[in-house]
C-alpha positions as CSV (number, residue, x, y, z in Angstrom):
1,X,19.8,28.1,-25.8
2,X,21.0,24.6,-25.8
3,X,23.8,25.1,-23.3
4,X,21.1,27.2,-21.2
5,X,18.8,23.8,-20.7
6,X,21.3,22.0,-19.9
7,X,22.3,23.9,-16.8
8,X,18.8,24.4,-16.1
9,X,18.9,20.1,-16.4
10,X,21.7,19.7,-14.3
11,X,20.8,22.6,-11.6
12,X,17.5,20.9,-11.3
13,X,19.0,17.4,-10.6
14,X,21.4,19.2,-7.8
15,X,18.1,20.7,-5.4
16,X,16.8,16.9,-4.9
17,X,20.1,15.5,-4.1
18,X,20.8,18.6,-1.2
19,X,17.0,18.0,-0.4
20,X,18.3,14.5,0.4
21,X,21.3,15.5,2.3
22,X,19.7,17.6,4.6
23,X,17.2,14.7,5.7
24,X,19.8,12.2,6.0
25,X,21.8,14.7,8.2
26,X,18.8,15.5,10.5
27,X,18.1,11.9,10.3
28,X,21.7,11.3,11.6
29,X,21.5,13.9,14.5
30,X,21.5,13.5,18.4
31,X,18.7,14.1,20.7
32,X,21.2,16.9,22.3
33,X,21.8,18.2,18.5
34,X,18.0,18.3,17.9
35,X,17.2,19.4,20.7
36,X,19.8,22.2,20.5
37,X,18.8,23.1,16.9
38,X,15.2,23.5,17.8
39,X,13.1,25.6,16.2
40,X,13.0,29.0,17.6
41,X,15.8,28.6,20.7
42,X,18.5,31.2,19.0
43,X,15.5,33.4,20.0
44,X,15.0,32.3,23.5
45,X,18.7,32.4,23.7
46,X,18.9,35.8,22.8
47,X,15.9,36.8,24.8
48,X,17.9,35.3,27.9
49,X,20.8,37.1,27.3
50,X,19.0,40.7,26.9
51,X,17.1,39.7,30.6
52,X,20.8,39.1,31.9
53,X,21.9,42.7,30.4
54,X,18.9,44.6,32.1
55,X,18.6,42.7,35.5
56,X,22.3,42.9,35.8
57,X,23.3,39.1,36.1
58,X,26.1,37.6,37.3
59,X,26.0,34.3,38.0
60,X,23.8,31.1,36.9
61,X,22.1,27.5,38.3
62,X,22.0,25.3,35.7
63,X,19.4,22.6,37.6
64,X,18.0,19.1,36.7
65,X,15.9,17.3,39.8
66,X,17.1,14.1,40.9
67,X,15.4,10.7,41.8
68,X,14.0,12.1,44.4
69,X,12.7,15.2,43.3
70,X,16.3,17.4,44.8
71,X,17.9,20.2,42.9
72,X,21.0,19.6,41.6
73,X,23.6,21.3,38.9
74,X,26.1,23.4,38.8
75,X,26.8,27.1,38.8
76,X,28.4,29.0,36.1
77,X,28.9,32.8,35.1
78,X,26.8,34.7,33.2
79,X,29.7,36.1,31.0
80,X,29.1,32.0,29.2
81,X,25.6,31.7,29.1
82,X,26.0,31.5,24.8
83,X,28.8,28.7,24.8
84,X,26.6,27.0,28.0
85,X,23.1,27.3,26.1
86,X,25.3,25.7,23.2
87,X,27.4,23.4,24.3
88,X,26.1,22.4,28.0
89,X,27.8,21.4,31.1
90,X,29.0,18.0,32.1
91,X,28.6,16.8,36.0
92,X,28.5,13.0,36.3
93,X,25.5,10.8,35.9
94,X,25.3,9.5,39.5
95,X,24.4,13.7,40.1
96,X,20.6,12.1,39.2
97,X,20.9,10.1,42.0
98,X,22.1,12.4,44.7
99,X,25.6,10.9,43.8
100,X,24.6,8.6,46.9
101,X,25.6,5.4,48.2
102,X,24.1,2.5,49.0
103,X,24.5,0.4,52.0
104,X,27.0,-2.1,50.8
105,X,28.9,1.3,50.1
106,X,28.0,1.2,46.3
107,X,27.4,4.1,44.1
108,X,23.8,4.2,43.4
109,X,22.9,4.3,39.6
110,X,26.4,4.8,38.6
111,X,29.5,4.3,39.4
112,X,32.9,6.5,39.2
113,X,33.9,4.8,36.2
114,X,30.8,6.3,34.2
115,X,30.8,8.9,32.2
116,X,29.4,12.2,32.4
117,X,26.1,13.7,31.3
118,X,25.2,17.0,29.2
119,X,22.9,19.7,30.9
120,X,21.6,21.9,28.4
121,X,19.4,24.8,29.9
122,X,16.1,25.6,28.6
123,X,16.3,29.0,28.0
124,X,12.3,29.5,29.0
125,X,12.6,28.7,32.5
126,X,15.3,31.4,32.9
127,X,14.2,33.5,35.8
128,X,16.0,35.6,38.7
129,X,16.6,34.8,42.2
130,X,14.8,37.3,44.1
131,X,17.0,37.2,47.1
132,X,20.2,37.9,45.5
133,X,19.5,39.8,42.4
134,X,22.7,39.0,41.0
135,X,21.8,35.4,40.5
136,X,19.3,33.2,37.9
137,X,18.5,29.9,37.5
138,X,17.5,28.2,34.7
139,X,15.5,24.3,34.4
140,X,17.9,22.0,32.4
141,X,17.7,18.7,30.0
142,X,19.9,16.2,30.8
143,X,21.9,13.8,27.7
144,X,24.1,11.6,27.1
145,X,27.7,12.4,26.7
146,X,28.7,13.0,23.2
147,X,31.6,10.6,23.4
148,X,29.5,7.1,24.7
149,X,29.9,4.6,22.3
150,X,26.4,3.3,22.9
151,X,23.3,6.1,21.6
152,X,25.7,9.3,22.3
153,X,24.0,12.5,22.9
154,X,20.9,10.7,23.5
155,X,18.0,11.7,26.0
156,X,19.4,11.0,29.5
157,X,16.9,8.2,30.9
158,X,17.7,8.7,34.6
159,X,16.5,12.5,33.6
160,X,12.9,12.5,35.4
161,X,12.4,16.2,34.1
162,X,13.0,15.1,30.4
163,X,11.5,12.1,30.8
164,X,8.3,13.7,31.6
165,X,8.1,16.1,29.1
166,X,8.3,13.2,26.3
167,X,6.0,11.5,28.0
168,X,3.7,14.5,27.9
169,X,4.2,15.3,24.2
170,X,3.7,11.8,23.2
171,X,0.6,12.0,25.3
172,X,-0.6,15.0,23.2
173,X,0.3,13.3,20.0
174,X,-2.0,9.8,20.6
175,X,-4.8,11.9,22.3
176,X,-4.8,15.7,21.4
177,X,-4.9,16.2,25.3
178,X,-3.2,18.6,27.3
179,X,-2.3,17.5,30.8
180,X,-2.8,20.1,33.1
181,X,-2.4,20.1,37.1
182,X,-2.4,22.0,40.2
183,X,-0.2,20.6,42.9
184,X,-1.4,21.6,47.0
185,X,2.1,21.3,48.8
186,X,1.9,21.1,52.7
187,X,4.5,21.7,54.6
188,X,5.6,22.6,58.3
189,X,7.8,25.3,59.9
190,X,9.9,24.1,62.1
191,X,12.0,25.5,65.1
192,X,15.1,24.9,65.4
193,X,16.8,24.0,68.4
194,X,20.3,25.0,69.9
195,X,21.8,22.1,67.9
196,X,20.2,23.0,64.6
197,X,17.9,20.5,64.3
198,X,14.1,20.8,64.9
199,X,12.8,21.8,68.5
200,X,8.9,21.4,67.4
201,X,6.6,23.3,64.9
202,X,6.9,27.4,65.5
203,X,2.7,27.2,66.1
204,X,-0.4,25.3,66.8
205,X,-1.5,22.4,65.5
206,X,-5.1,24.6,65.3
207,X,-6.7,24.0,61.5
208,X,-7.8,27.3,60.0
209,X,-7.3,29.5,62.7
210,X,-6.4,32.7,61.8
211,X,-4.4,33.5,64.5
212,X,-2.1,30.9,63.8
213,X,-1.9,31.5,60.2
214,X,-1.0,34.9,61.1
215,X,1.8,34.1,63.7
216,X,3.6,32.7,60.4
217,X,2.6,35.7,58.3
218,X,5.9,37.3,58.0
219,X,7.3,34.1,56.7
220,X,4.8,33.4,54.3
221,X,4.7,36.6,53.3
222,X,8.0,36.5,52.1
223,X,7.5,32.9,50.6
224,X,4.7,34.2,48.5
225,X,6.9,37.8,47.7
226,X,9.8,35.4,46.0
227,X,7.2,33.0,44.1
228,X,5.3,35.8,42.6
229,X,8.7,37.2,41.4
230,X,9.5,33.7,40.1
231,X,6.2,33.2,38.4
232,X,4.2,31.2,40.7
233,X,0.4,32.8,40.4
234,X,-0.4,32.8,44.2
235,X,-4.2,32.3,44.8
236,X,-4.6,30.8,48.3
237,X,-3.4,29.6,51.9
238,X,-4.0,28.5,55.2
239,X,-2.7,27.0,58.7
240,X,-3.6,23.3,58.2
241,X,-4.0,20.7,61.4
242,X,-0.5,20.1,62.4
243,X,2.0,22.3,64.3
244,X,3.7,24.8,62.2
245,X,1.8,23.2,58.6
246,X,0.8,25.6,56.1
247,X,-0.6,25.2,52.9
248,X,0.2,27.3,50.1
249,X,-1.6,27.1,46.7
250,X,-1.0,28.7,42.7
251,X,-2.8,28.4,40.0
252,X,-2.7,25.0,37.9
253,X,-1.5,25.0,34.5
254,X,0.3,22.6,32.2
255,X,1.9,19.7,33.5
256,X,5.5,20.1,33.1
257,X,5.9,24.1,34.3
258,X,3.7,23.1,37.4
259,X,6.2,20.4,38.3
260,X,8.9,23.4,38.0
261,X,7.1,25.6,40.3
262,X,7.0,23.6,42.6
263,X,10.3,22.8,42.6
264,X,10.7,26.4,43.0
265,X,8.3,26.2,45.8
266,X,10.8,24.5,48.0
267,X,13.9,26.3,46.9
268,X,12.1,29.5,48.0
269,X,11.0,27.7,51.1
270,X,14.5,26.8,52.0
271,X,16.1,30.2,51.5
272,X,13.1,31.9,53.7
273,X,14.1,29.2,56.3
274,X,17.5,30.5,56.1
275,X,16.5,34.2,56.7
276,X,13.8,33.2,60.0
277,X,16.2,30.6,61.0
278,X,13.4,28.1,60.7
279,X,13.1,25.0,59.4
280,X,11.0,24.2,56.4
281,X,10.1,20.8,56.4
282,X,8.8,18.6,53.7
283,X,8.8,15.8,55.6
284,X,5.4,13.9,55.1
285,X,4.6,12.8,59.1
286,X,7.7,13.8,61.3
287,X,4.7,14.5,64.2
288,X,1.9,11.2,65.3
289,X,-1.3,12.2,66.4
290,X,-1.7,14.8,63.7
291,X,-2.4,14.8,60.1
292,X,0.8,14.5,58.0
293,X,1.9,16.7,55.2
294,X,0.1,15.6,51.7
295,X,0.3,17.1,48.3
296,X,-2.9,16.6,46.6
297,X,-2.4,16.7,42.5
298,X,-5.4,18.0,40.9
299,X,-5.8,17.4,37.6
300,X,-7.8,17.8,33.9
301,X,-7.2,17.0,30.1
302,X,-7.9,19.7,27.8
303,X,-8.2,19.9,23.6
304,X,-6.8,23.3,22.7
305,X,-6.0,26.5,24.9
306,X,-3.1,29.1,24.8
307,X,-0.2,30.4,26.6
308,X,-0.3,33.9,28.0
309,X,1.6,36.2,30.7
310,X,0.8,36.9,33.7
311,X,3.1,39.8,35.3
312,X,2.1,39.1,38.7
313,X,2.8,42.3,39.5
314,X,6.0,42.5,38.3
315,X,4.9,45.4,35.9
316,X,6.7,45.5,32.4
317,X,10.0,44.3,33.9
318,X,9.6,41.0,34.8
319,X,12.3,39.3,36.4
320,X,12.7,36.8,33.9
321,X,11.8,34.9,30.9
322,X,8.0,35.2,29.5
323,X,7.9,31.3,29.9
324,X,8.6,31.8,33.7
325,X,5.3,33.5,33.7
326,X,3.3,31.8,31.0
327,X,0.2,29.8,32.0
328,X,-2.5,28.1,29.7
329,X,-6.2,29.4,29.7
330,X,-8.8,28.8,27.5
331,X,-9.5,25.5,25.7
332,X,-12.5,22.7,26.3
333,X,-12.1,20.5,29.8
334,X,-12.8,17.3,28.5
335,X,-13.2,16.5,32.4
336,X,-16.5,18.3,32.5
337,X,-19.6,16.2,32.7
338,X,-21.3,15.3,29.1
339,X,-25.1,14.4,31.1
340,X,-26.8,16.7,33.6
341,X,-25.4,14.6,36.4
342,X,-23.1,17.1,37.6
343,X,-21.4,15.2,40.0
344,X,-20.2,12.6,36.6
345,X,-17.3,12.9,34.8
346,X,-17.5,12.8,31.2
347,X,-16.6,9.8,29.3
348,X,-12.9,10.7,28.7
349,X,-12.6,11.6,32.4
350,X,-14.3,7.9,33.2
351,X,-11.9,6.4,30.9
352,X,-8.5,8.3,32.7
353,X,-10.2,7.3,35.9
354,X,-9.8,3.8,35.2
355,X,-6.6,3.9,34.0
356,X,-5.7,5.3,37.1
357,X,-7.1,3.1,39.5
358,X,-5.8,0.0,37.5
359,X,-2.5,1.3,38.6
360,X,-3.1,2.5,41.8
361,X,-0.6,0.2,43.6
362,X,2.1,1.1,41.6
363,X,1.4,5.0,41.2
364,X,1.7,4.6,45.5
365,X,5.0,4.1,45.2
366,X,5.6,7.4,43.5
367,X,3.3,9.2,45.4
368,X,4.0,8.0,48.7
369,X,8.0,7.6,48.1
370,X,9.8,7.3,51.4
371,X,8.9,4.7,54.5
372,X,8.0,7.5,56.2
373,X,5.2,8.5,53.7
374,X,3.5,5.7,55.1
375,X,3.3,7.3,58.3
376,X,0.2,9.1,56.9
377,X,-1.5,6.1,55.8
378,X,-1.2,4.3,59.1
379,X,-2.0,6.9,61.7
380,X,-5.8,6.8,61.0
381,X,-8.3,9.2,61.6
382,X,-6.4,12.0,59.6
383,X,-8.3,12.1,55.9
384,X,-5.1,10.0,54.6
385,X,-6.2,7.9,51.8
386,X,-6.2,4.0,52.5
387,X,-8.8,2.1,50.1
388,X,-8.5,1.5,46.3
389,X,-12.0,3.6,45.0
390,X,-12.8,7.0,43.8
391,X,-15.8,9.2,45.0
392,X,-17.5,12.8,44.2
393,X,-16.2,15.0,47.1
394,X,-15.1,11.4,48.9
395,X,-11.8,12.1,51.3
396,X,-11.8,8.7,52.2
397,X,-10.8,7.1,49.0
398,X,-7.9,7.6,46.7
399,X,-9.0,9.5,43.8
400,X,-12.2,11.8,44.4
401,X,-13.9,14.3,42.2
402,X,-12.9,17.4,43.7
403,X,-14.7,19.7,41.6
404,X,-17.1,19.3,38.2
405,X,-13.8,19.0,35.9
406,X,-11.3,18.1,37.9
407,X,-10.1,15.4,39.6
408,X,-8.1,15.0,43.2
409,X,-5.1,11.9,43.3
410,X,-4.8,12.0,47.1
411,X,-2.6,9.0,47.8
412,X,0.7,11.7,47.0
413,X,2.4,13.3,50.0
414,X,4.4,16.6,50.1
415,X,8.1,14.2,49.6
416,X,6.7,13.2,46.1
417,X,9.0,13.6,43.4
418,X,6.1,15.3,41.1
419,X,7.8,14.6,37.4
420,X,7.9,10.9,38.3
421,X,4.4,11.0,39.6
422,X,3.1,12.8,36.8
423,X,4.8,10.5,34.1
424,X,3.0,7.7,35.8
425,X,-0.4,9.2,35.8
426,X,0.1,9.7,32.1
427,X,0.7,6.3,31.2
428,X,-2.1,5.7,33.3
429,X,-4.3,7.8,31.7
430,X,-2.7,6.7,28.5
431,X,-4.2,3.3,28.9
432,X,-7.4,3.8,30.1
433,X,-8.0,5.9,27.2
434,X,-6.2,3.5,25.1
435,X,-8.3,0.7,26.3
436,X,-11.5,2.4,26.9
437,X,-11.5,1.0,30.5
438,X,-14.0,0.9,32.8
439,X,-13.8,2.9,36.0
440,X,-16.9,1.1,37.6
441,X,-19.4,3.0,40.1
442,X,-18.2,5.8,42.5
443,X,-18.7,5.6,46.0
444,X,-20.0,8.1,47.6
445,X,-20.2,7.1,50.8
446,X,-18.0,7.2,53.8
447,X,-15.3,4.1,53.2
448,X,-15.6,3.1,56.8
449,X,-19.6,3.4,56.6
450,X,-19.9,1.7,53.5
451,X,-17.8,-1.8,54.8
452,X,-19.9,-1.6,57.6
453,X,-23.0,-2.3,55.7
454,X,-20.8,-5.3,54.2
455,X,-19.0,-3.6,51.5
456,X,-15.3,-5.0,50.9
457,X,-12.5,-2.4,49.7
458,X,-9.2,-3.3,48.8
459,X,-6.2,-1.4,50.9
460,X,-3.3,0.6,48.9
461,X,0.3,-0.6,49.7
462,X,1.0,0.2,53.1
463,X,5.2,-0.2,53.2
464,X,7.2,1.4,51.2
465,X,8.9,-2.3,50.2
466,X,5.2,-3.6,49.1
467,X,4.4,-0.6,47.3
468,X,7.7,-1.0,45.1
469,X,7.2,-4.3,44.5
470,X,3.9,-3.5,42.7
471,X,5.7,-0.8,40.8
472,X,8.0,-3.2,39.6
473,X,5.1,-6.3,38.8
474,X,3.5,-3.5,36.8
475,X,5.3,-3.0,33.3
476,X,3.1,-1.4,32.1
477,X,3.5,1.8,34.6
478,X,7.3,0.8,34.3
479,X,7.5,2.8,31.6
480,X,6.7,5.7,32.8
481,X,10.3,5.1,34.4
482,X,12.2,4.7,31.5
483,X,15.7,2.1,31.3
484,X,18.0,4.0,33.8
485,X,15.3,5.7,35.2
486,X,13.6,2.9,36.9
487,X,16.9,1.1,37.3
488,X,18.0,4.3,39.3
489,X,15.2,4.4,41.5
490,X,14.4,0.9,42.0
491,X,18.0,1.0,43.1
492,X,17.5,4.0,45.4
493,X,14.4,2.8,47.1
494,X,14.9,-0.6,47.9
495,X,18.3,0.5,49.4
496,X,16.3,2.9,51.4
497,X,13.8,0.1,52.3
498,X,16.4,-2.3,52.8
499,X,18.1,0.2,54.9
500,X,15.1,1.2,57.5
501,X,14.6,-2.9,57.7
502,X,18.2,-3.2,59.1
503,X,18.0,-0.1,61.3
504,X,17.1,-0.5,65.2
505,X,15.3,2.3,65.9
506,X,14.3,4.2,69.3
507,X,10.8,2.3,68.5
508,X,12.9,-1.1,68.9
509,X,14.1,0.3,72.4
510,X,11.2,1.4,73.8
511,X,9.2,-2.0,72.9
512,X,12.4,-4.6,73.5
513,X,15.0,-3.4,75.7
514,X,13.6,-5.0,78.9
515,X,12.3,-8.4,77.7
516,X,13.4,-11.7,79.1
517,X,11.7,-14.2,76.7
């Protein structure tokens, strides 16, 4: 009996010590390990790999986004999609930069002597190309190779996908709030001319006409085919003002998987250019004298809610993981107005207001990312956003409440790069819920009425250089571009900036090449 208590003793002394082990090994482990190791993933793994039996799979994109909101990755067969959702790929790290070069002829970012990053796919956004059934893609997160000496297998910093998701689950963590979005991409269909490039837009520049819209209905047709198949919840569309611009809409949902589809968005676009031999431009304002192509980002915070399918009419079978068609419903808006002054936010919605428009000079350089975004801005008369102030229903200001529960950020165009914009609209938010910042009084009225009666409005950035240089006086929204994140596109932009400064244009011609001063 003796002998029995004592191996009860020493058995009991053992559990502790592996208790210990176990955290100290956890404690020890990568972000890739982690994140490999999550919770539930040999599931999603498994679910992936029955979808690739049934569908018939044969081939894979593992994608990340760049800097600039491009799919890049690599493809791989389907036959490895165990030892990939493992182990990962490797493609360098200047990939997250377009693996482009500056114009002193420098890699931007990175150069050749780096090292090379991990993509592991996330088995959720798995999902089959519905123009070559053969073929999936599948949304990946981007580390750190495992051999760095310095924080190996850690998050990927220059990964603007990742990056956003942390940001958004830190987000939920300090405020119980889910960030949810609804993203309204124009675009234009070009023509394109002997040469391949564009010959004009393929219709009017008539907004709302029917008869337009229609002249493009087999194209968007097709485009809205493919995004139902790929889980995009098509609710509305319409020829907009400028010559071949549509707008196509989906339902919002959380943050991060809106970002996604609309990634998607433009991968389908491109591959219905290819089979109309159009073009489909994202350009913001490659057309003067008509309104350019914007992207407003709705938005709402929300305590609670759920995930559930929607088959989009893809019956029982759908065409790829249940994430792929997973949108959140349900829940309390904390948007909504808390008085019976409809046309007020609540207070939570006042404070992410003013977090917002403290920022607003920075957050332009996201939105409005390339020199030609501010194009739009400049050619007045065309509902771009100019002045610093928000409004109920108010086109002419930046921010405008759009709808009771639901706010408008109009100073985005349809070239954004969403997961950076959205990262900086969290920290934003962040702080003016932080802070309990005041948003001030809305204006309601025309901007370009109300400085006639004598009231004085503050313009956004109007160059791309000036907006970038408030990004980068602004630590604050820094963050929201992590270490190599905001080296990488602080790199990439000014380059660009410093690139159209140094550029003689037809412009120049036209203006100079006859002058005797």
């Amino acid at each position: 009996m003796a002998a029995r208590k004592k191996k009860a003793k020493k058995k009991a002394t053992k559990k502790p010590a592996a208790k210990r082990a176990v955290r100290r090994t956890k404690e020890m482990a990568t972000d890739l390990e982690n994140h490999v190791s999550a919770a539930g993933r040999d599931r999603l793994i498994k679910d992936v790999r029955k979808k690739i039996n049934e569908l018939g799979i044969e081939y894979i994109y593992y994608q990340f986004i760049s800097v600039t909101g491009r799919i890049v990755g690599k493809g791989i067969p389907a036959d490895h999609w165990e030892a990939t959702a493992e182990r990962g790929f490797q493609l360098v790290y200047g990939s997250t930069a377009n693996l482009f070069i500056d114009r002193h002829g420098d890699y931007i970012g990175y150069g050749p002597e780096a090292m090379e990053l991990v993509g592991i796919p996330d088995p959720e956004t798995f999902c089959q190309l519905p123009w070559d059934k053969r073929v999936a893609r599948v949304f990946c997160t981007c580390f750190r190779n495992r051999e760095e000496r310095d924080n190996p297998g850690g998050h990927l910093t220059s990964d603007c996908r990742g990056n956003l998701a942390m940001h958004h689950k830190q987000f939920q963590k300090d405020h119980n709030l889910n960030f949810r979005i609804g993203m309204e991409p124009e675009m234009m269909w070009l023509k394109k001319g002997a040469d391949g490039l564009p010959d004009g837009g393929f219709s009017k520049p008539n907004c709302y006409h029917i008869d337009q819209f229609e002249s493009l209905r087999p194209v968007f047709m097709k485009v809205i085919e493919y995004g139902r198949a790929m889980g995009l919840d098509m609710i509305q569309g319409d020829h907009e003002d400028a010559p071949g611009q549509l707008e196509l809409n989906w339902m919002f949902d959380d943050v991060l998987r809106t970002c996604d589809r609309l990634s998607t968005y433009r991968q389908i676009c491109a591959q219905v250019a290819r089979e109309f031999d159009l073009i489909a431009c994202f350009m913001t304002k490659p057309f003067m004298g008509v309104s350019a192509s914007g992207c407003h980002t709705n938005m709402s915070l929300w305590k609670n809610g759920k995930d559930e399918i929607n088959p989009l009419g893809q019956g029982k079978m759908l065409k790829g993981h249940d994430g792929v068609y997973s949108y959140m419903k349900g829940g309390e808006n904390m948007f909504m107005p808390d008085t019976d002054d409809m046309q007020m936010p609540g207070q939570t919605g006042l404070y992410a207001i003013a977090g917002i428009m403290k920022h607003l000079d920075g957050l332009t350089a996201l939105g409005c990312s390339t020199v030609n975004s501010y194009r739009r801005l400049w050619d007045t008369g065309f509902w771009a956003p100019v002045y610093k102030d928000w409004g109920y229903q108010n086109r002419t200001t930046a921010l405008r409440i759009s709808a009771p529960g639901r706010f408008e950020y109009r100073a985005v165009d349809s070239m954004v790069n969403p997961y950076l914009l959205n990262s900086g609209l969290l920290i934003a938010m962040d702080e003016g819920l932080s802070k309990k910042l005041d948003a001030g009084k809305p204006e309601n009225r025309n901007v370009y009425e109300a400085m006639e009666s004598g009231k004085t409005f503050t313009k956004l950035p109007m160059s791309l250089g000036e907006s970038l240089q408030a990004l980068r006086d602004d630590k604050t929204l820094m963050t929201a571009l992590p270490d190599e994140m905001g080296k990488v596109f602080m790199h990439y932009k000014e380059d660009e900036w410093a690139k159209f400064m140094a550029t003689t244009t037809s412009w120049d011609m036209e203006q100079y090449w006859d002058c005797l001063p």
